[in-house]
matplotlib code that plots the C-alpha trace (Angstrom):
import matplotlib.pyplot as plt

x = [-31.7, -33.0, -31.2, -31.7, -29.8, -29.8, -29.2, -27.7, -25.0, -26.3, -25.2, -27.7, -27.4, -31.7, -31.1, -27.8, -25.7, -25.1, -29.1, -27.6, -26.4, -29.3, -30.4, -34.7, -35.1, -31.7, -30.7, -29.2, -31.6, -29.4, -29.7, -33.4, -33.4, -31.2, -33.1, -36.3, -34.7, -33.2, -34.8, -36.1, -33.0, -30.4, -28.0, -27.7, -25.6, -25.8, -23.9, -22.7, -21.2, -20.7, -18.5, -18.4, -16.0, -18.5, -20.9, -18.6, -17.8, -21.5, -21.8, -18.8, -20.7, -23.6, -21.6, -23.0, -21.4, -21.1, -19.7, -19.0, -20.3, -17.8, -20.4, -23.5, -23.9, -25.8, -28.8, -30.3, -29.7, -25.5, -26.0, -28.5, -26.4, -23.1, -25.2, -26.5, -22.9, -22.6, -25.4, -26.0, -26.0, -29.5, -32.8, -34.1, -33.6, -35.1, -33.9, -34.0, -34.0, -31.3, -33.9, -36.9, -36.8, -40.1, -39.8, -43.1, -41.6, -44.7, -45.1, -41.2, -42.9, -45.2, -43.5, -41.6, -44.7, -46.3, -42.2, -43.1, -46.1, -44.5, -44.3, -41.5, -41.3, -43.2, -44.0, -45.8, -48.9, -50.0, -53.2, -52.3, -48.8, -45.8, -43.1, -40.1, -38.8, -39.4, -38.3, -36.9, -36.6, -33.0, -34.1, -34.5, -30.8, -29.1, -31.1, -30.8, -27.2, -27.6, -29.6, -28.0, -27.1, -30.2, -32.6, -34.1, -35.5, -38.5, -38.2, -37.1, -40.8, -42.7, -41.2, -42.4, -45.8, -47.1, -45.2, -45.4, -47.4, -48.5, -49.1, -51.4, -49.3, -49.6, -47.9, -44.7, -44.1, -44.1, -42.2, -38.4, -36.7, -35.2, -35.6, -35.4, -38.7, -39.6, -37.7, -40.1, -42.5, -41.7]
y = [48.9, 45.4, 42.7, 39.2, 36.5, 33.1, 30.0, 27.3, 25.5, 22.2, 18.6, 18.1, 14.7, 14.2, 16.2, 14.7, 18.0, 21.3, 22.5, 26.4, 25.7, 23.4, 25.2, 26.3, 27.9, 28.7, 30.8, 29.1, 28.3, 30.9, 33.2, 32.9, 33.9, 36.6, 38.1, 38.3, 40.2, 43.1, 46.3, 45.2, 44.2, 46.5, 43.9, 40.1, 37.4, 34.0, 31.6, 28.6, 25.4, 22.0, 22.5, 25.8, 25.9, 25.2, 27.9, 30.9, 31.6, 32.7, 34.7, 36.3, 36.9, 38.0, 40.2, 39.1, 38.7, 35.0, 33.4, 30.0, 27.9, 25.5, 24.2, 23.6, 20.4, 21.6, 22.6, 26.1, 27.8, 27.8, 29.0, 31.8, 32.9, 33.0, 35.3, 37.3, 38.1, 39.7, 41.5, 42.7, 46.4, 46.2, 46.7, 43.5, 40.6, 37.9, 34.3, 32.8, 29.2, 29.0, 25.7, 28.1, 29.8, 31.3, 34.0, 36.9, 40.1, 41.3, 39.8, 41.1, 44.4, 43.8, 42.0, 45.1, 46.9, 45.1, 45.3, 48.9, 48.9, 47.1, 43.3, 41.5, 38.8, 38.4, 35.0, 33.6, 31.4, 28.9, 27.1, 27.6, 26.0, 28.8, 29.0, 31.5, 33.9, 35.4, 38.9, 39.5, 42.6, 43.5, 43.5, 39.6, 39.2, 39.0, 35.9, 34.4, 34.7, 33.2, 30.1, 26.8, 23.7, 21.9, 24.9, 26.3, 29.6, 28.1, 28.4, 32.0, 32.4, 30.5, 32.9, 35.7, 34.5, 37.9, 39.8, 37.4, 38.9, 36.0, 37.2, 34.8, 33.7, 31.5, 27.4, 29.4, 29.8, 26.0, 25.3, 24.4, 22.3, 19.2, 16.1, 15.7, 15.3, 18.6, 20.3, 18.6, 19.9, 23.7]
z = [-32.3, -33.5, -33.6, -35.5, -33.9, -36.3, -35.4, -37.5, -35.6, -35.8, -37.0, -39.9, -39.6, -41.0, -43.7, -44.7, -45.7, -44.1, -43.8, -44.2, -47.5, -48.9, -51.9, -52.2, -55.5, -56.2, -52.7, -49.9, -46.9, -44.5, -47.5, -47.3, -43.7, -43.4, -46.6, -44.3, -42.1, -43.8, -43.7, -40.1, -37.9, -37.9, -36.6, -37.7, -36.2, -37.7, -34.9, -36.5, -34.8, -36.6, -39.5, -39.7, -42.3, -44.9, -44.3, -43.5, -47.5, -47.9, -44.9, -46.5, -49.3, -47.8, -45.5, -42.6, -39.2, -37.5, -34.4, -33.5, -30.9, -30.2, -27.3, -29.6, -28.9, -25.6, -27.9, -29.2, -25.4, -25.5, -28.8, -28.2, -25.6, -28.3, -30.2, -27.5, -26.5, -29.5, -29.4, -26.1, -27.1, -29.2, -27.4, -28.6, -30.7, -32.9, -31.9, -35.2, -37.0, -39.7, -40.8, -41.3, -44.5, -45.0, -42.2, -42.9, -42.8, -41.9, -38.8, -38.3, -38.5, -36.4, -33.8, -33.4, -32.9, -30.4, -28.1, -28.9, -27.1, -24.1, -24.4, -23.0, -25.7, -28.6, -30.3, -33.3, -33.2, -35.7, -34.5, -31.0, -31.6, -30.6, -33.8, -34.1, -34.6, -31.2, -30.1, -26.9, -25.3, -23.6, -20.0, -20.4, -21.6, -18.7, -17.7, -20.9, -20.2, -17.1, -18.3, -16.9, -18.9, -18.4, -18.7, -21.9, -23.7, -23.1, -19.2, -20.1, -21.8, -18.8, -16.3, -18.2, -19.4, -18.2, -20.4, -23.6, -26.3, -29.1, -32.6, -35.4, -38.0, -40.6, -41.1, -42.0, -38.2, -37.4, -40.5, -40.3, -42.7, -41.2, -43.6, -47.5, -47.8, -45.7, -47.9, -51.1, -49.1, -49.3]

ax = plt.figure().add_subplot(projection="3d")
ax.plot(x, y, z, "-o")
ax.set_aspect("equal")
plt.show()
């Protein structure tokens, strides 16, 4: 089982408004992100944290499961671990942006393939720049769970640098949407 694991439980305080509600060609940005994932995670948890209030109604919608991170104000980790506490019964999952809407579902697909084969994590490249979504396999959650305050998923990836497995990609990997004038830019 797959599992897709969504962040958006930040402030927004570039953009100016909720970023999971920000409208790209009449969809909401989350919308945008879950959409590239079904049909390739069987499981999807978006984990919310400022103001959640606002962005629950169209995860209603959607029918898509959410948690709240009432800690997200100690960055991406506390709330990758919300998430993963959820999710702990897949065999891997996709740490997502809830800022990067043009997710390839082809690379999804092939992310999967590549775990298949027997790597730990598996990453995007753009130019040699690492992007997300990355896929983690389950034998790495319990020391994602285990990350401390300070550390990151990053440290989680140097540890395992071995077992990583970095996939080309395209600019869409690099591209979250943060400011106004990103979002002109897409």
């Amino acid at each position: 089982m797959i599992g897709a694991i969504v962040l958006a439980a930040g402030e927004s305080k570039r953009m100016g408004e909720p970023k999971p509600l920000v409208k790209i060609k009449g969809k909401r940005m989350i919308e945008w992100v879950i959409c590239s994932f079904e049909g390739t995670a069987d499981d999807i948890i978006v984990v919310l944290g400022h103001e959640p209030e606002a962005v629950k109604p169209v995860l209603e919608k959607l029918g898509v499961q959410w948690v709240v991170n009432e800690n997200y104000h100690e960055g991406m980790a506390s709330s990758f671990k919300k998430g993963l506490k959820e999710l702990e019964g897949c065999d891997a999952v996709f740490l997502a942006l809830g800022d990067q809407p043009l997710i390839d579902r082809d690379f999804l697909k092939r992310a999967i393939g590549v775990w298949k084969g027997g790597a730990k994590i598996v990453s995007p490249v753009y130019k040699g720049k690492k992007g997300h979504p990355v896929l983690f396999d389950k034998s790495l959650f319990s020391e994602i769970l285990s990350l401390k305050k300070q550390e990151t998923v990053r440290d989680i990836i140097h540890r395992h640098t071995g077992e990583l497995q970095l996939i080309e990609a395209e600019k869409w990997a690099l591209v979250d949407i943060d400011t106004p004038g990103d979002l002109q830019k897409i």
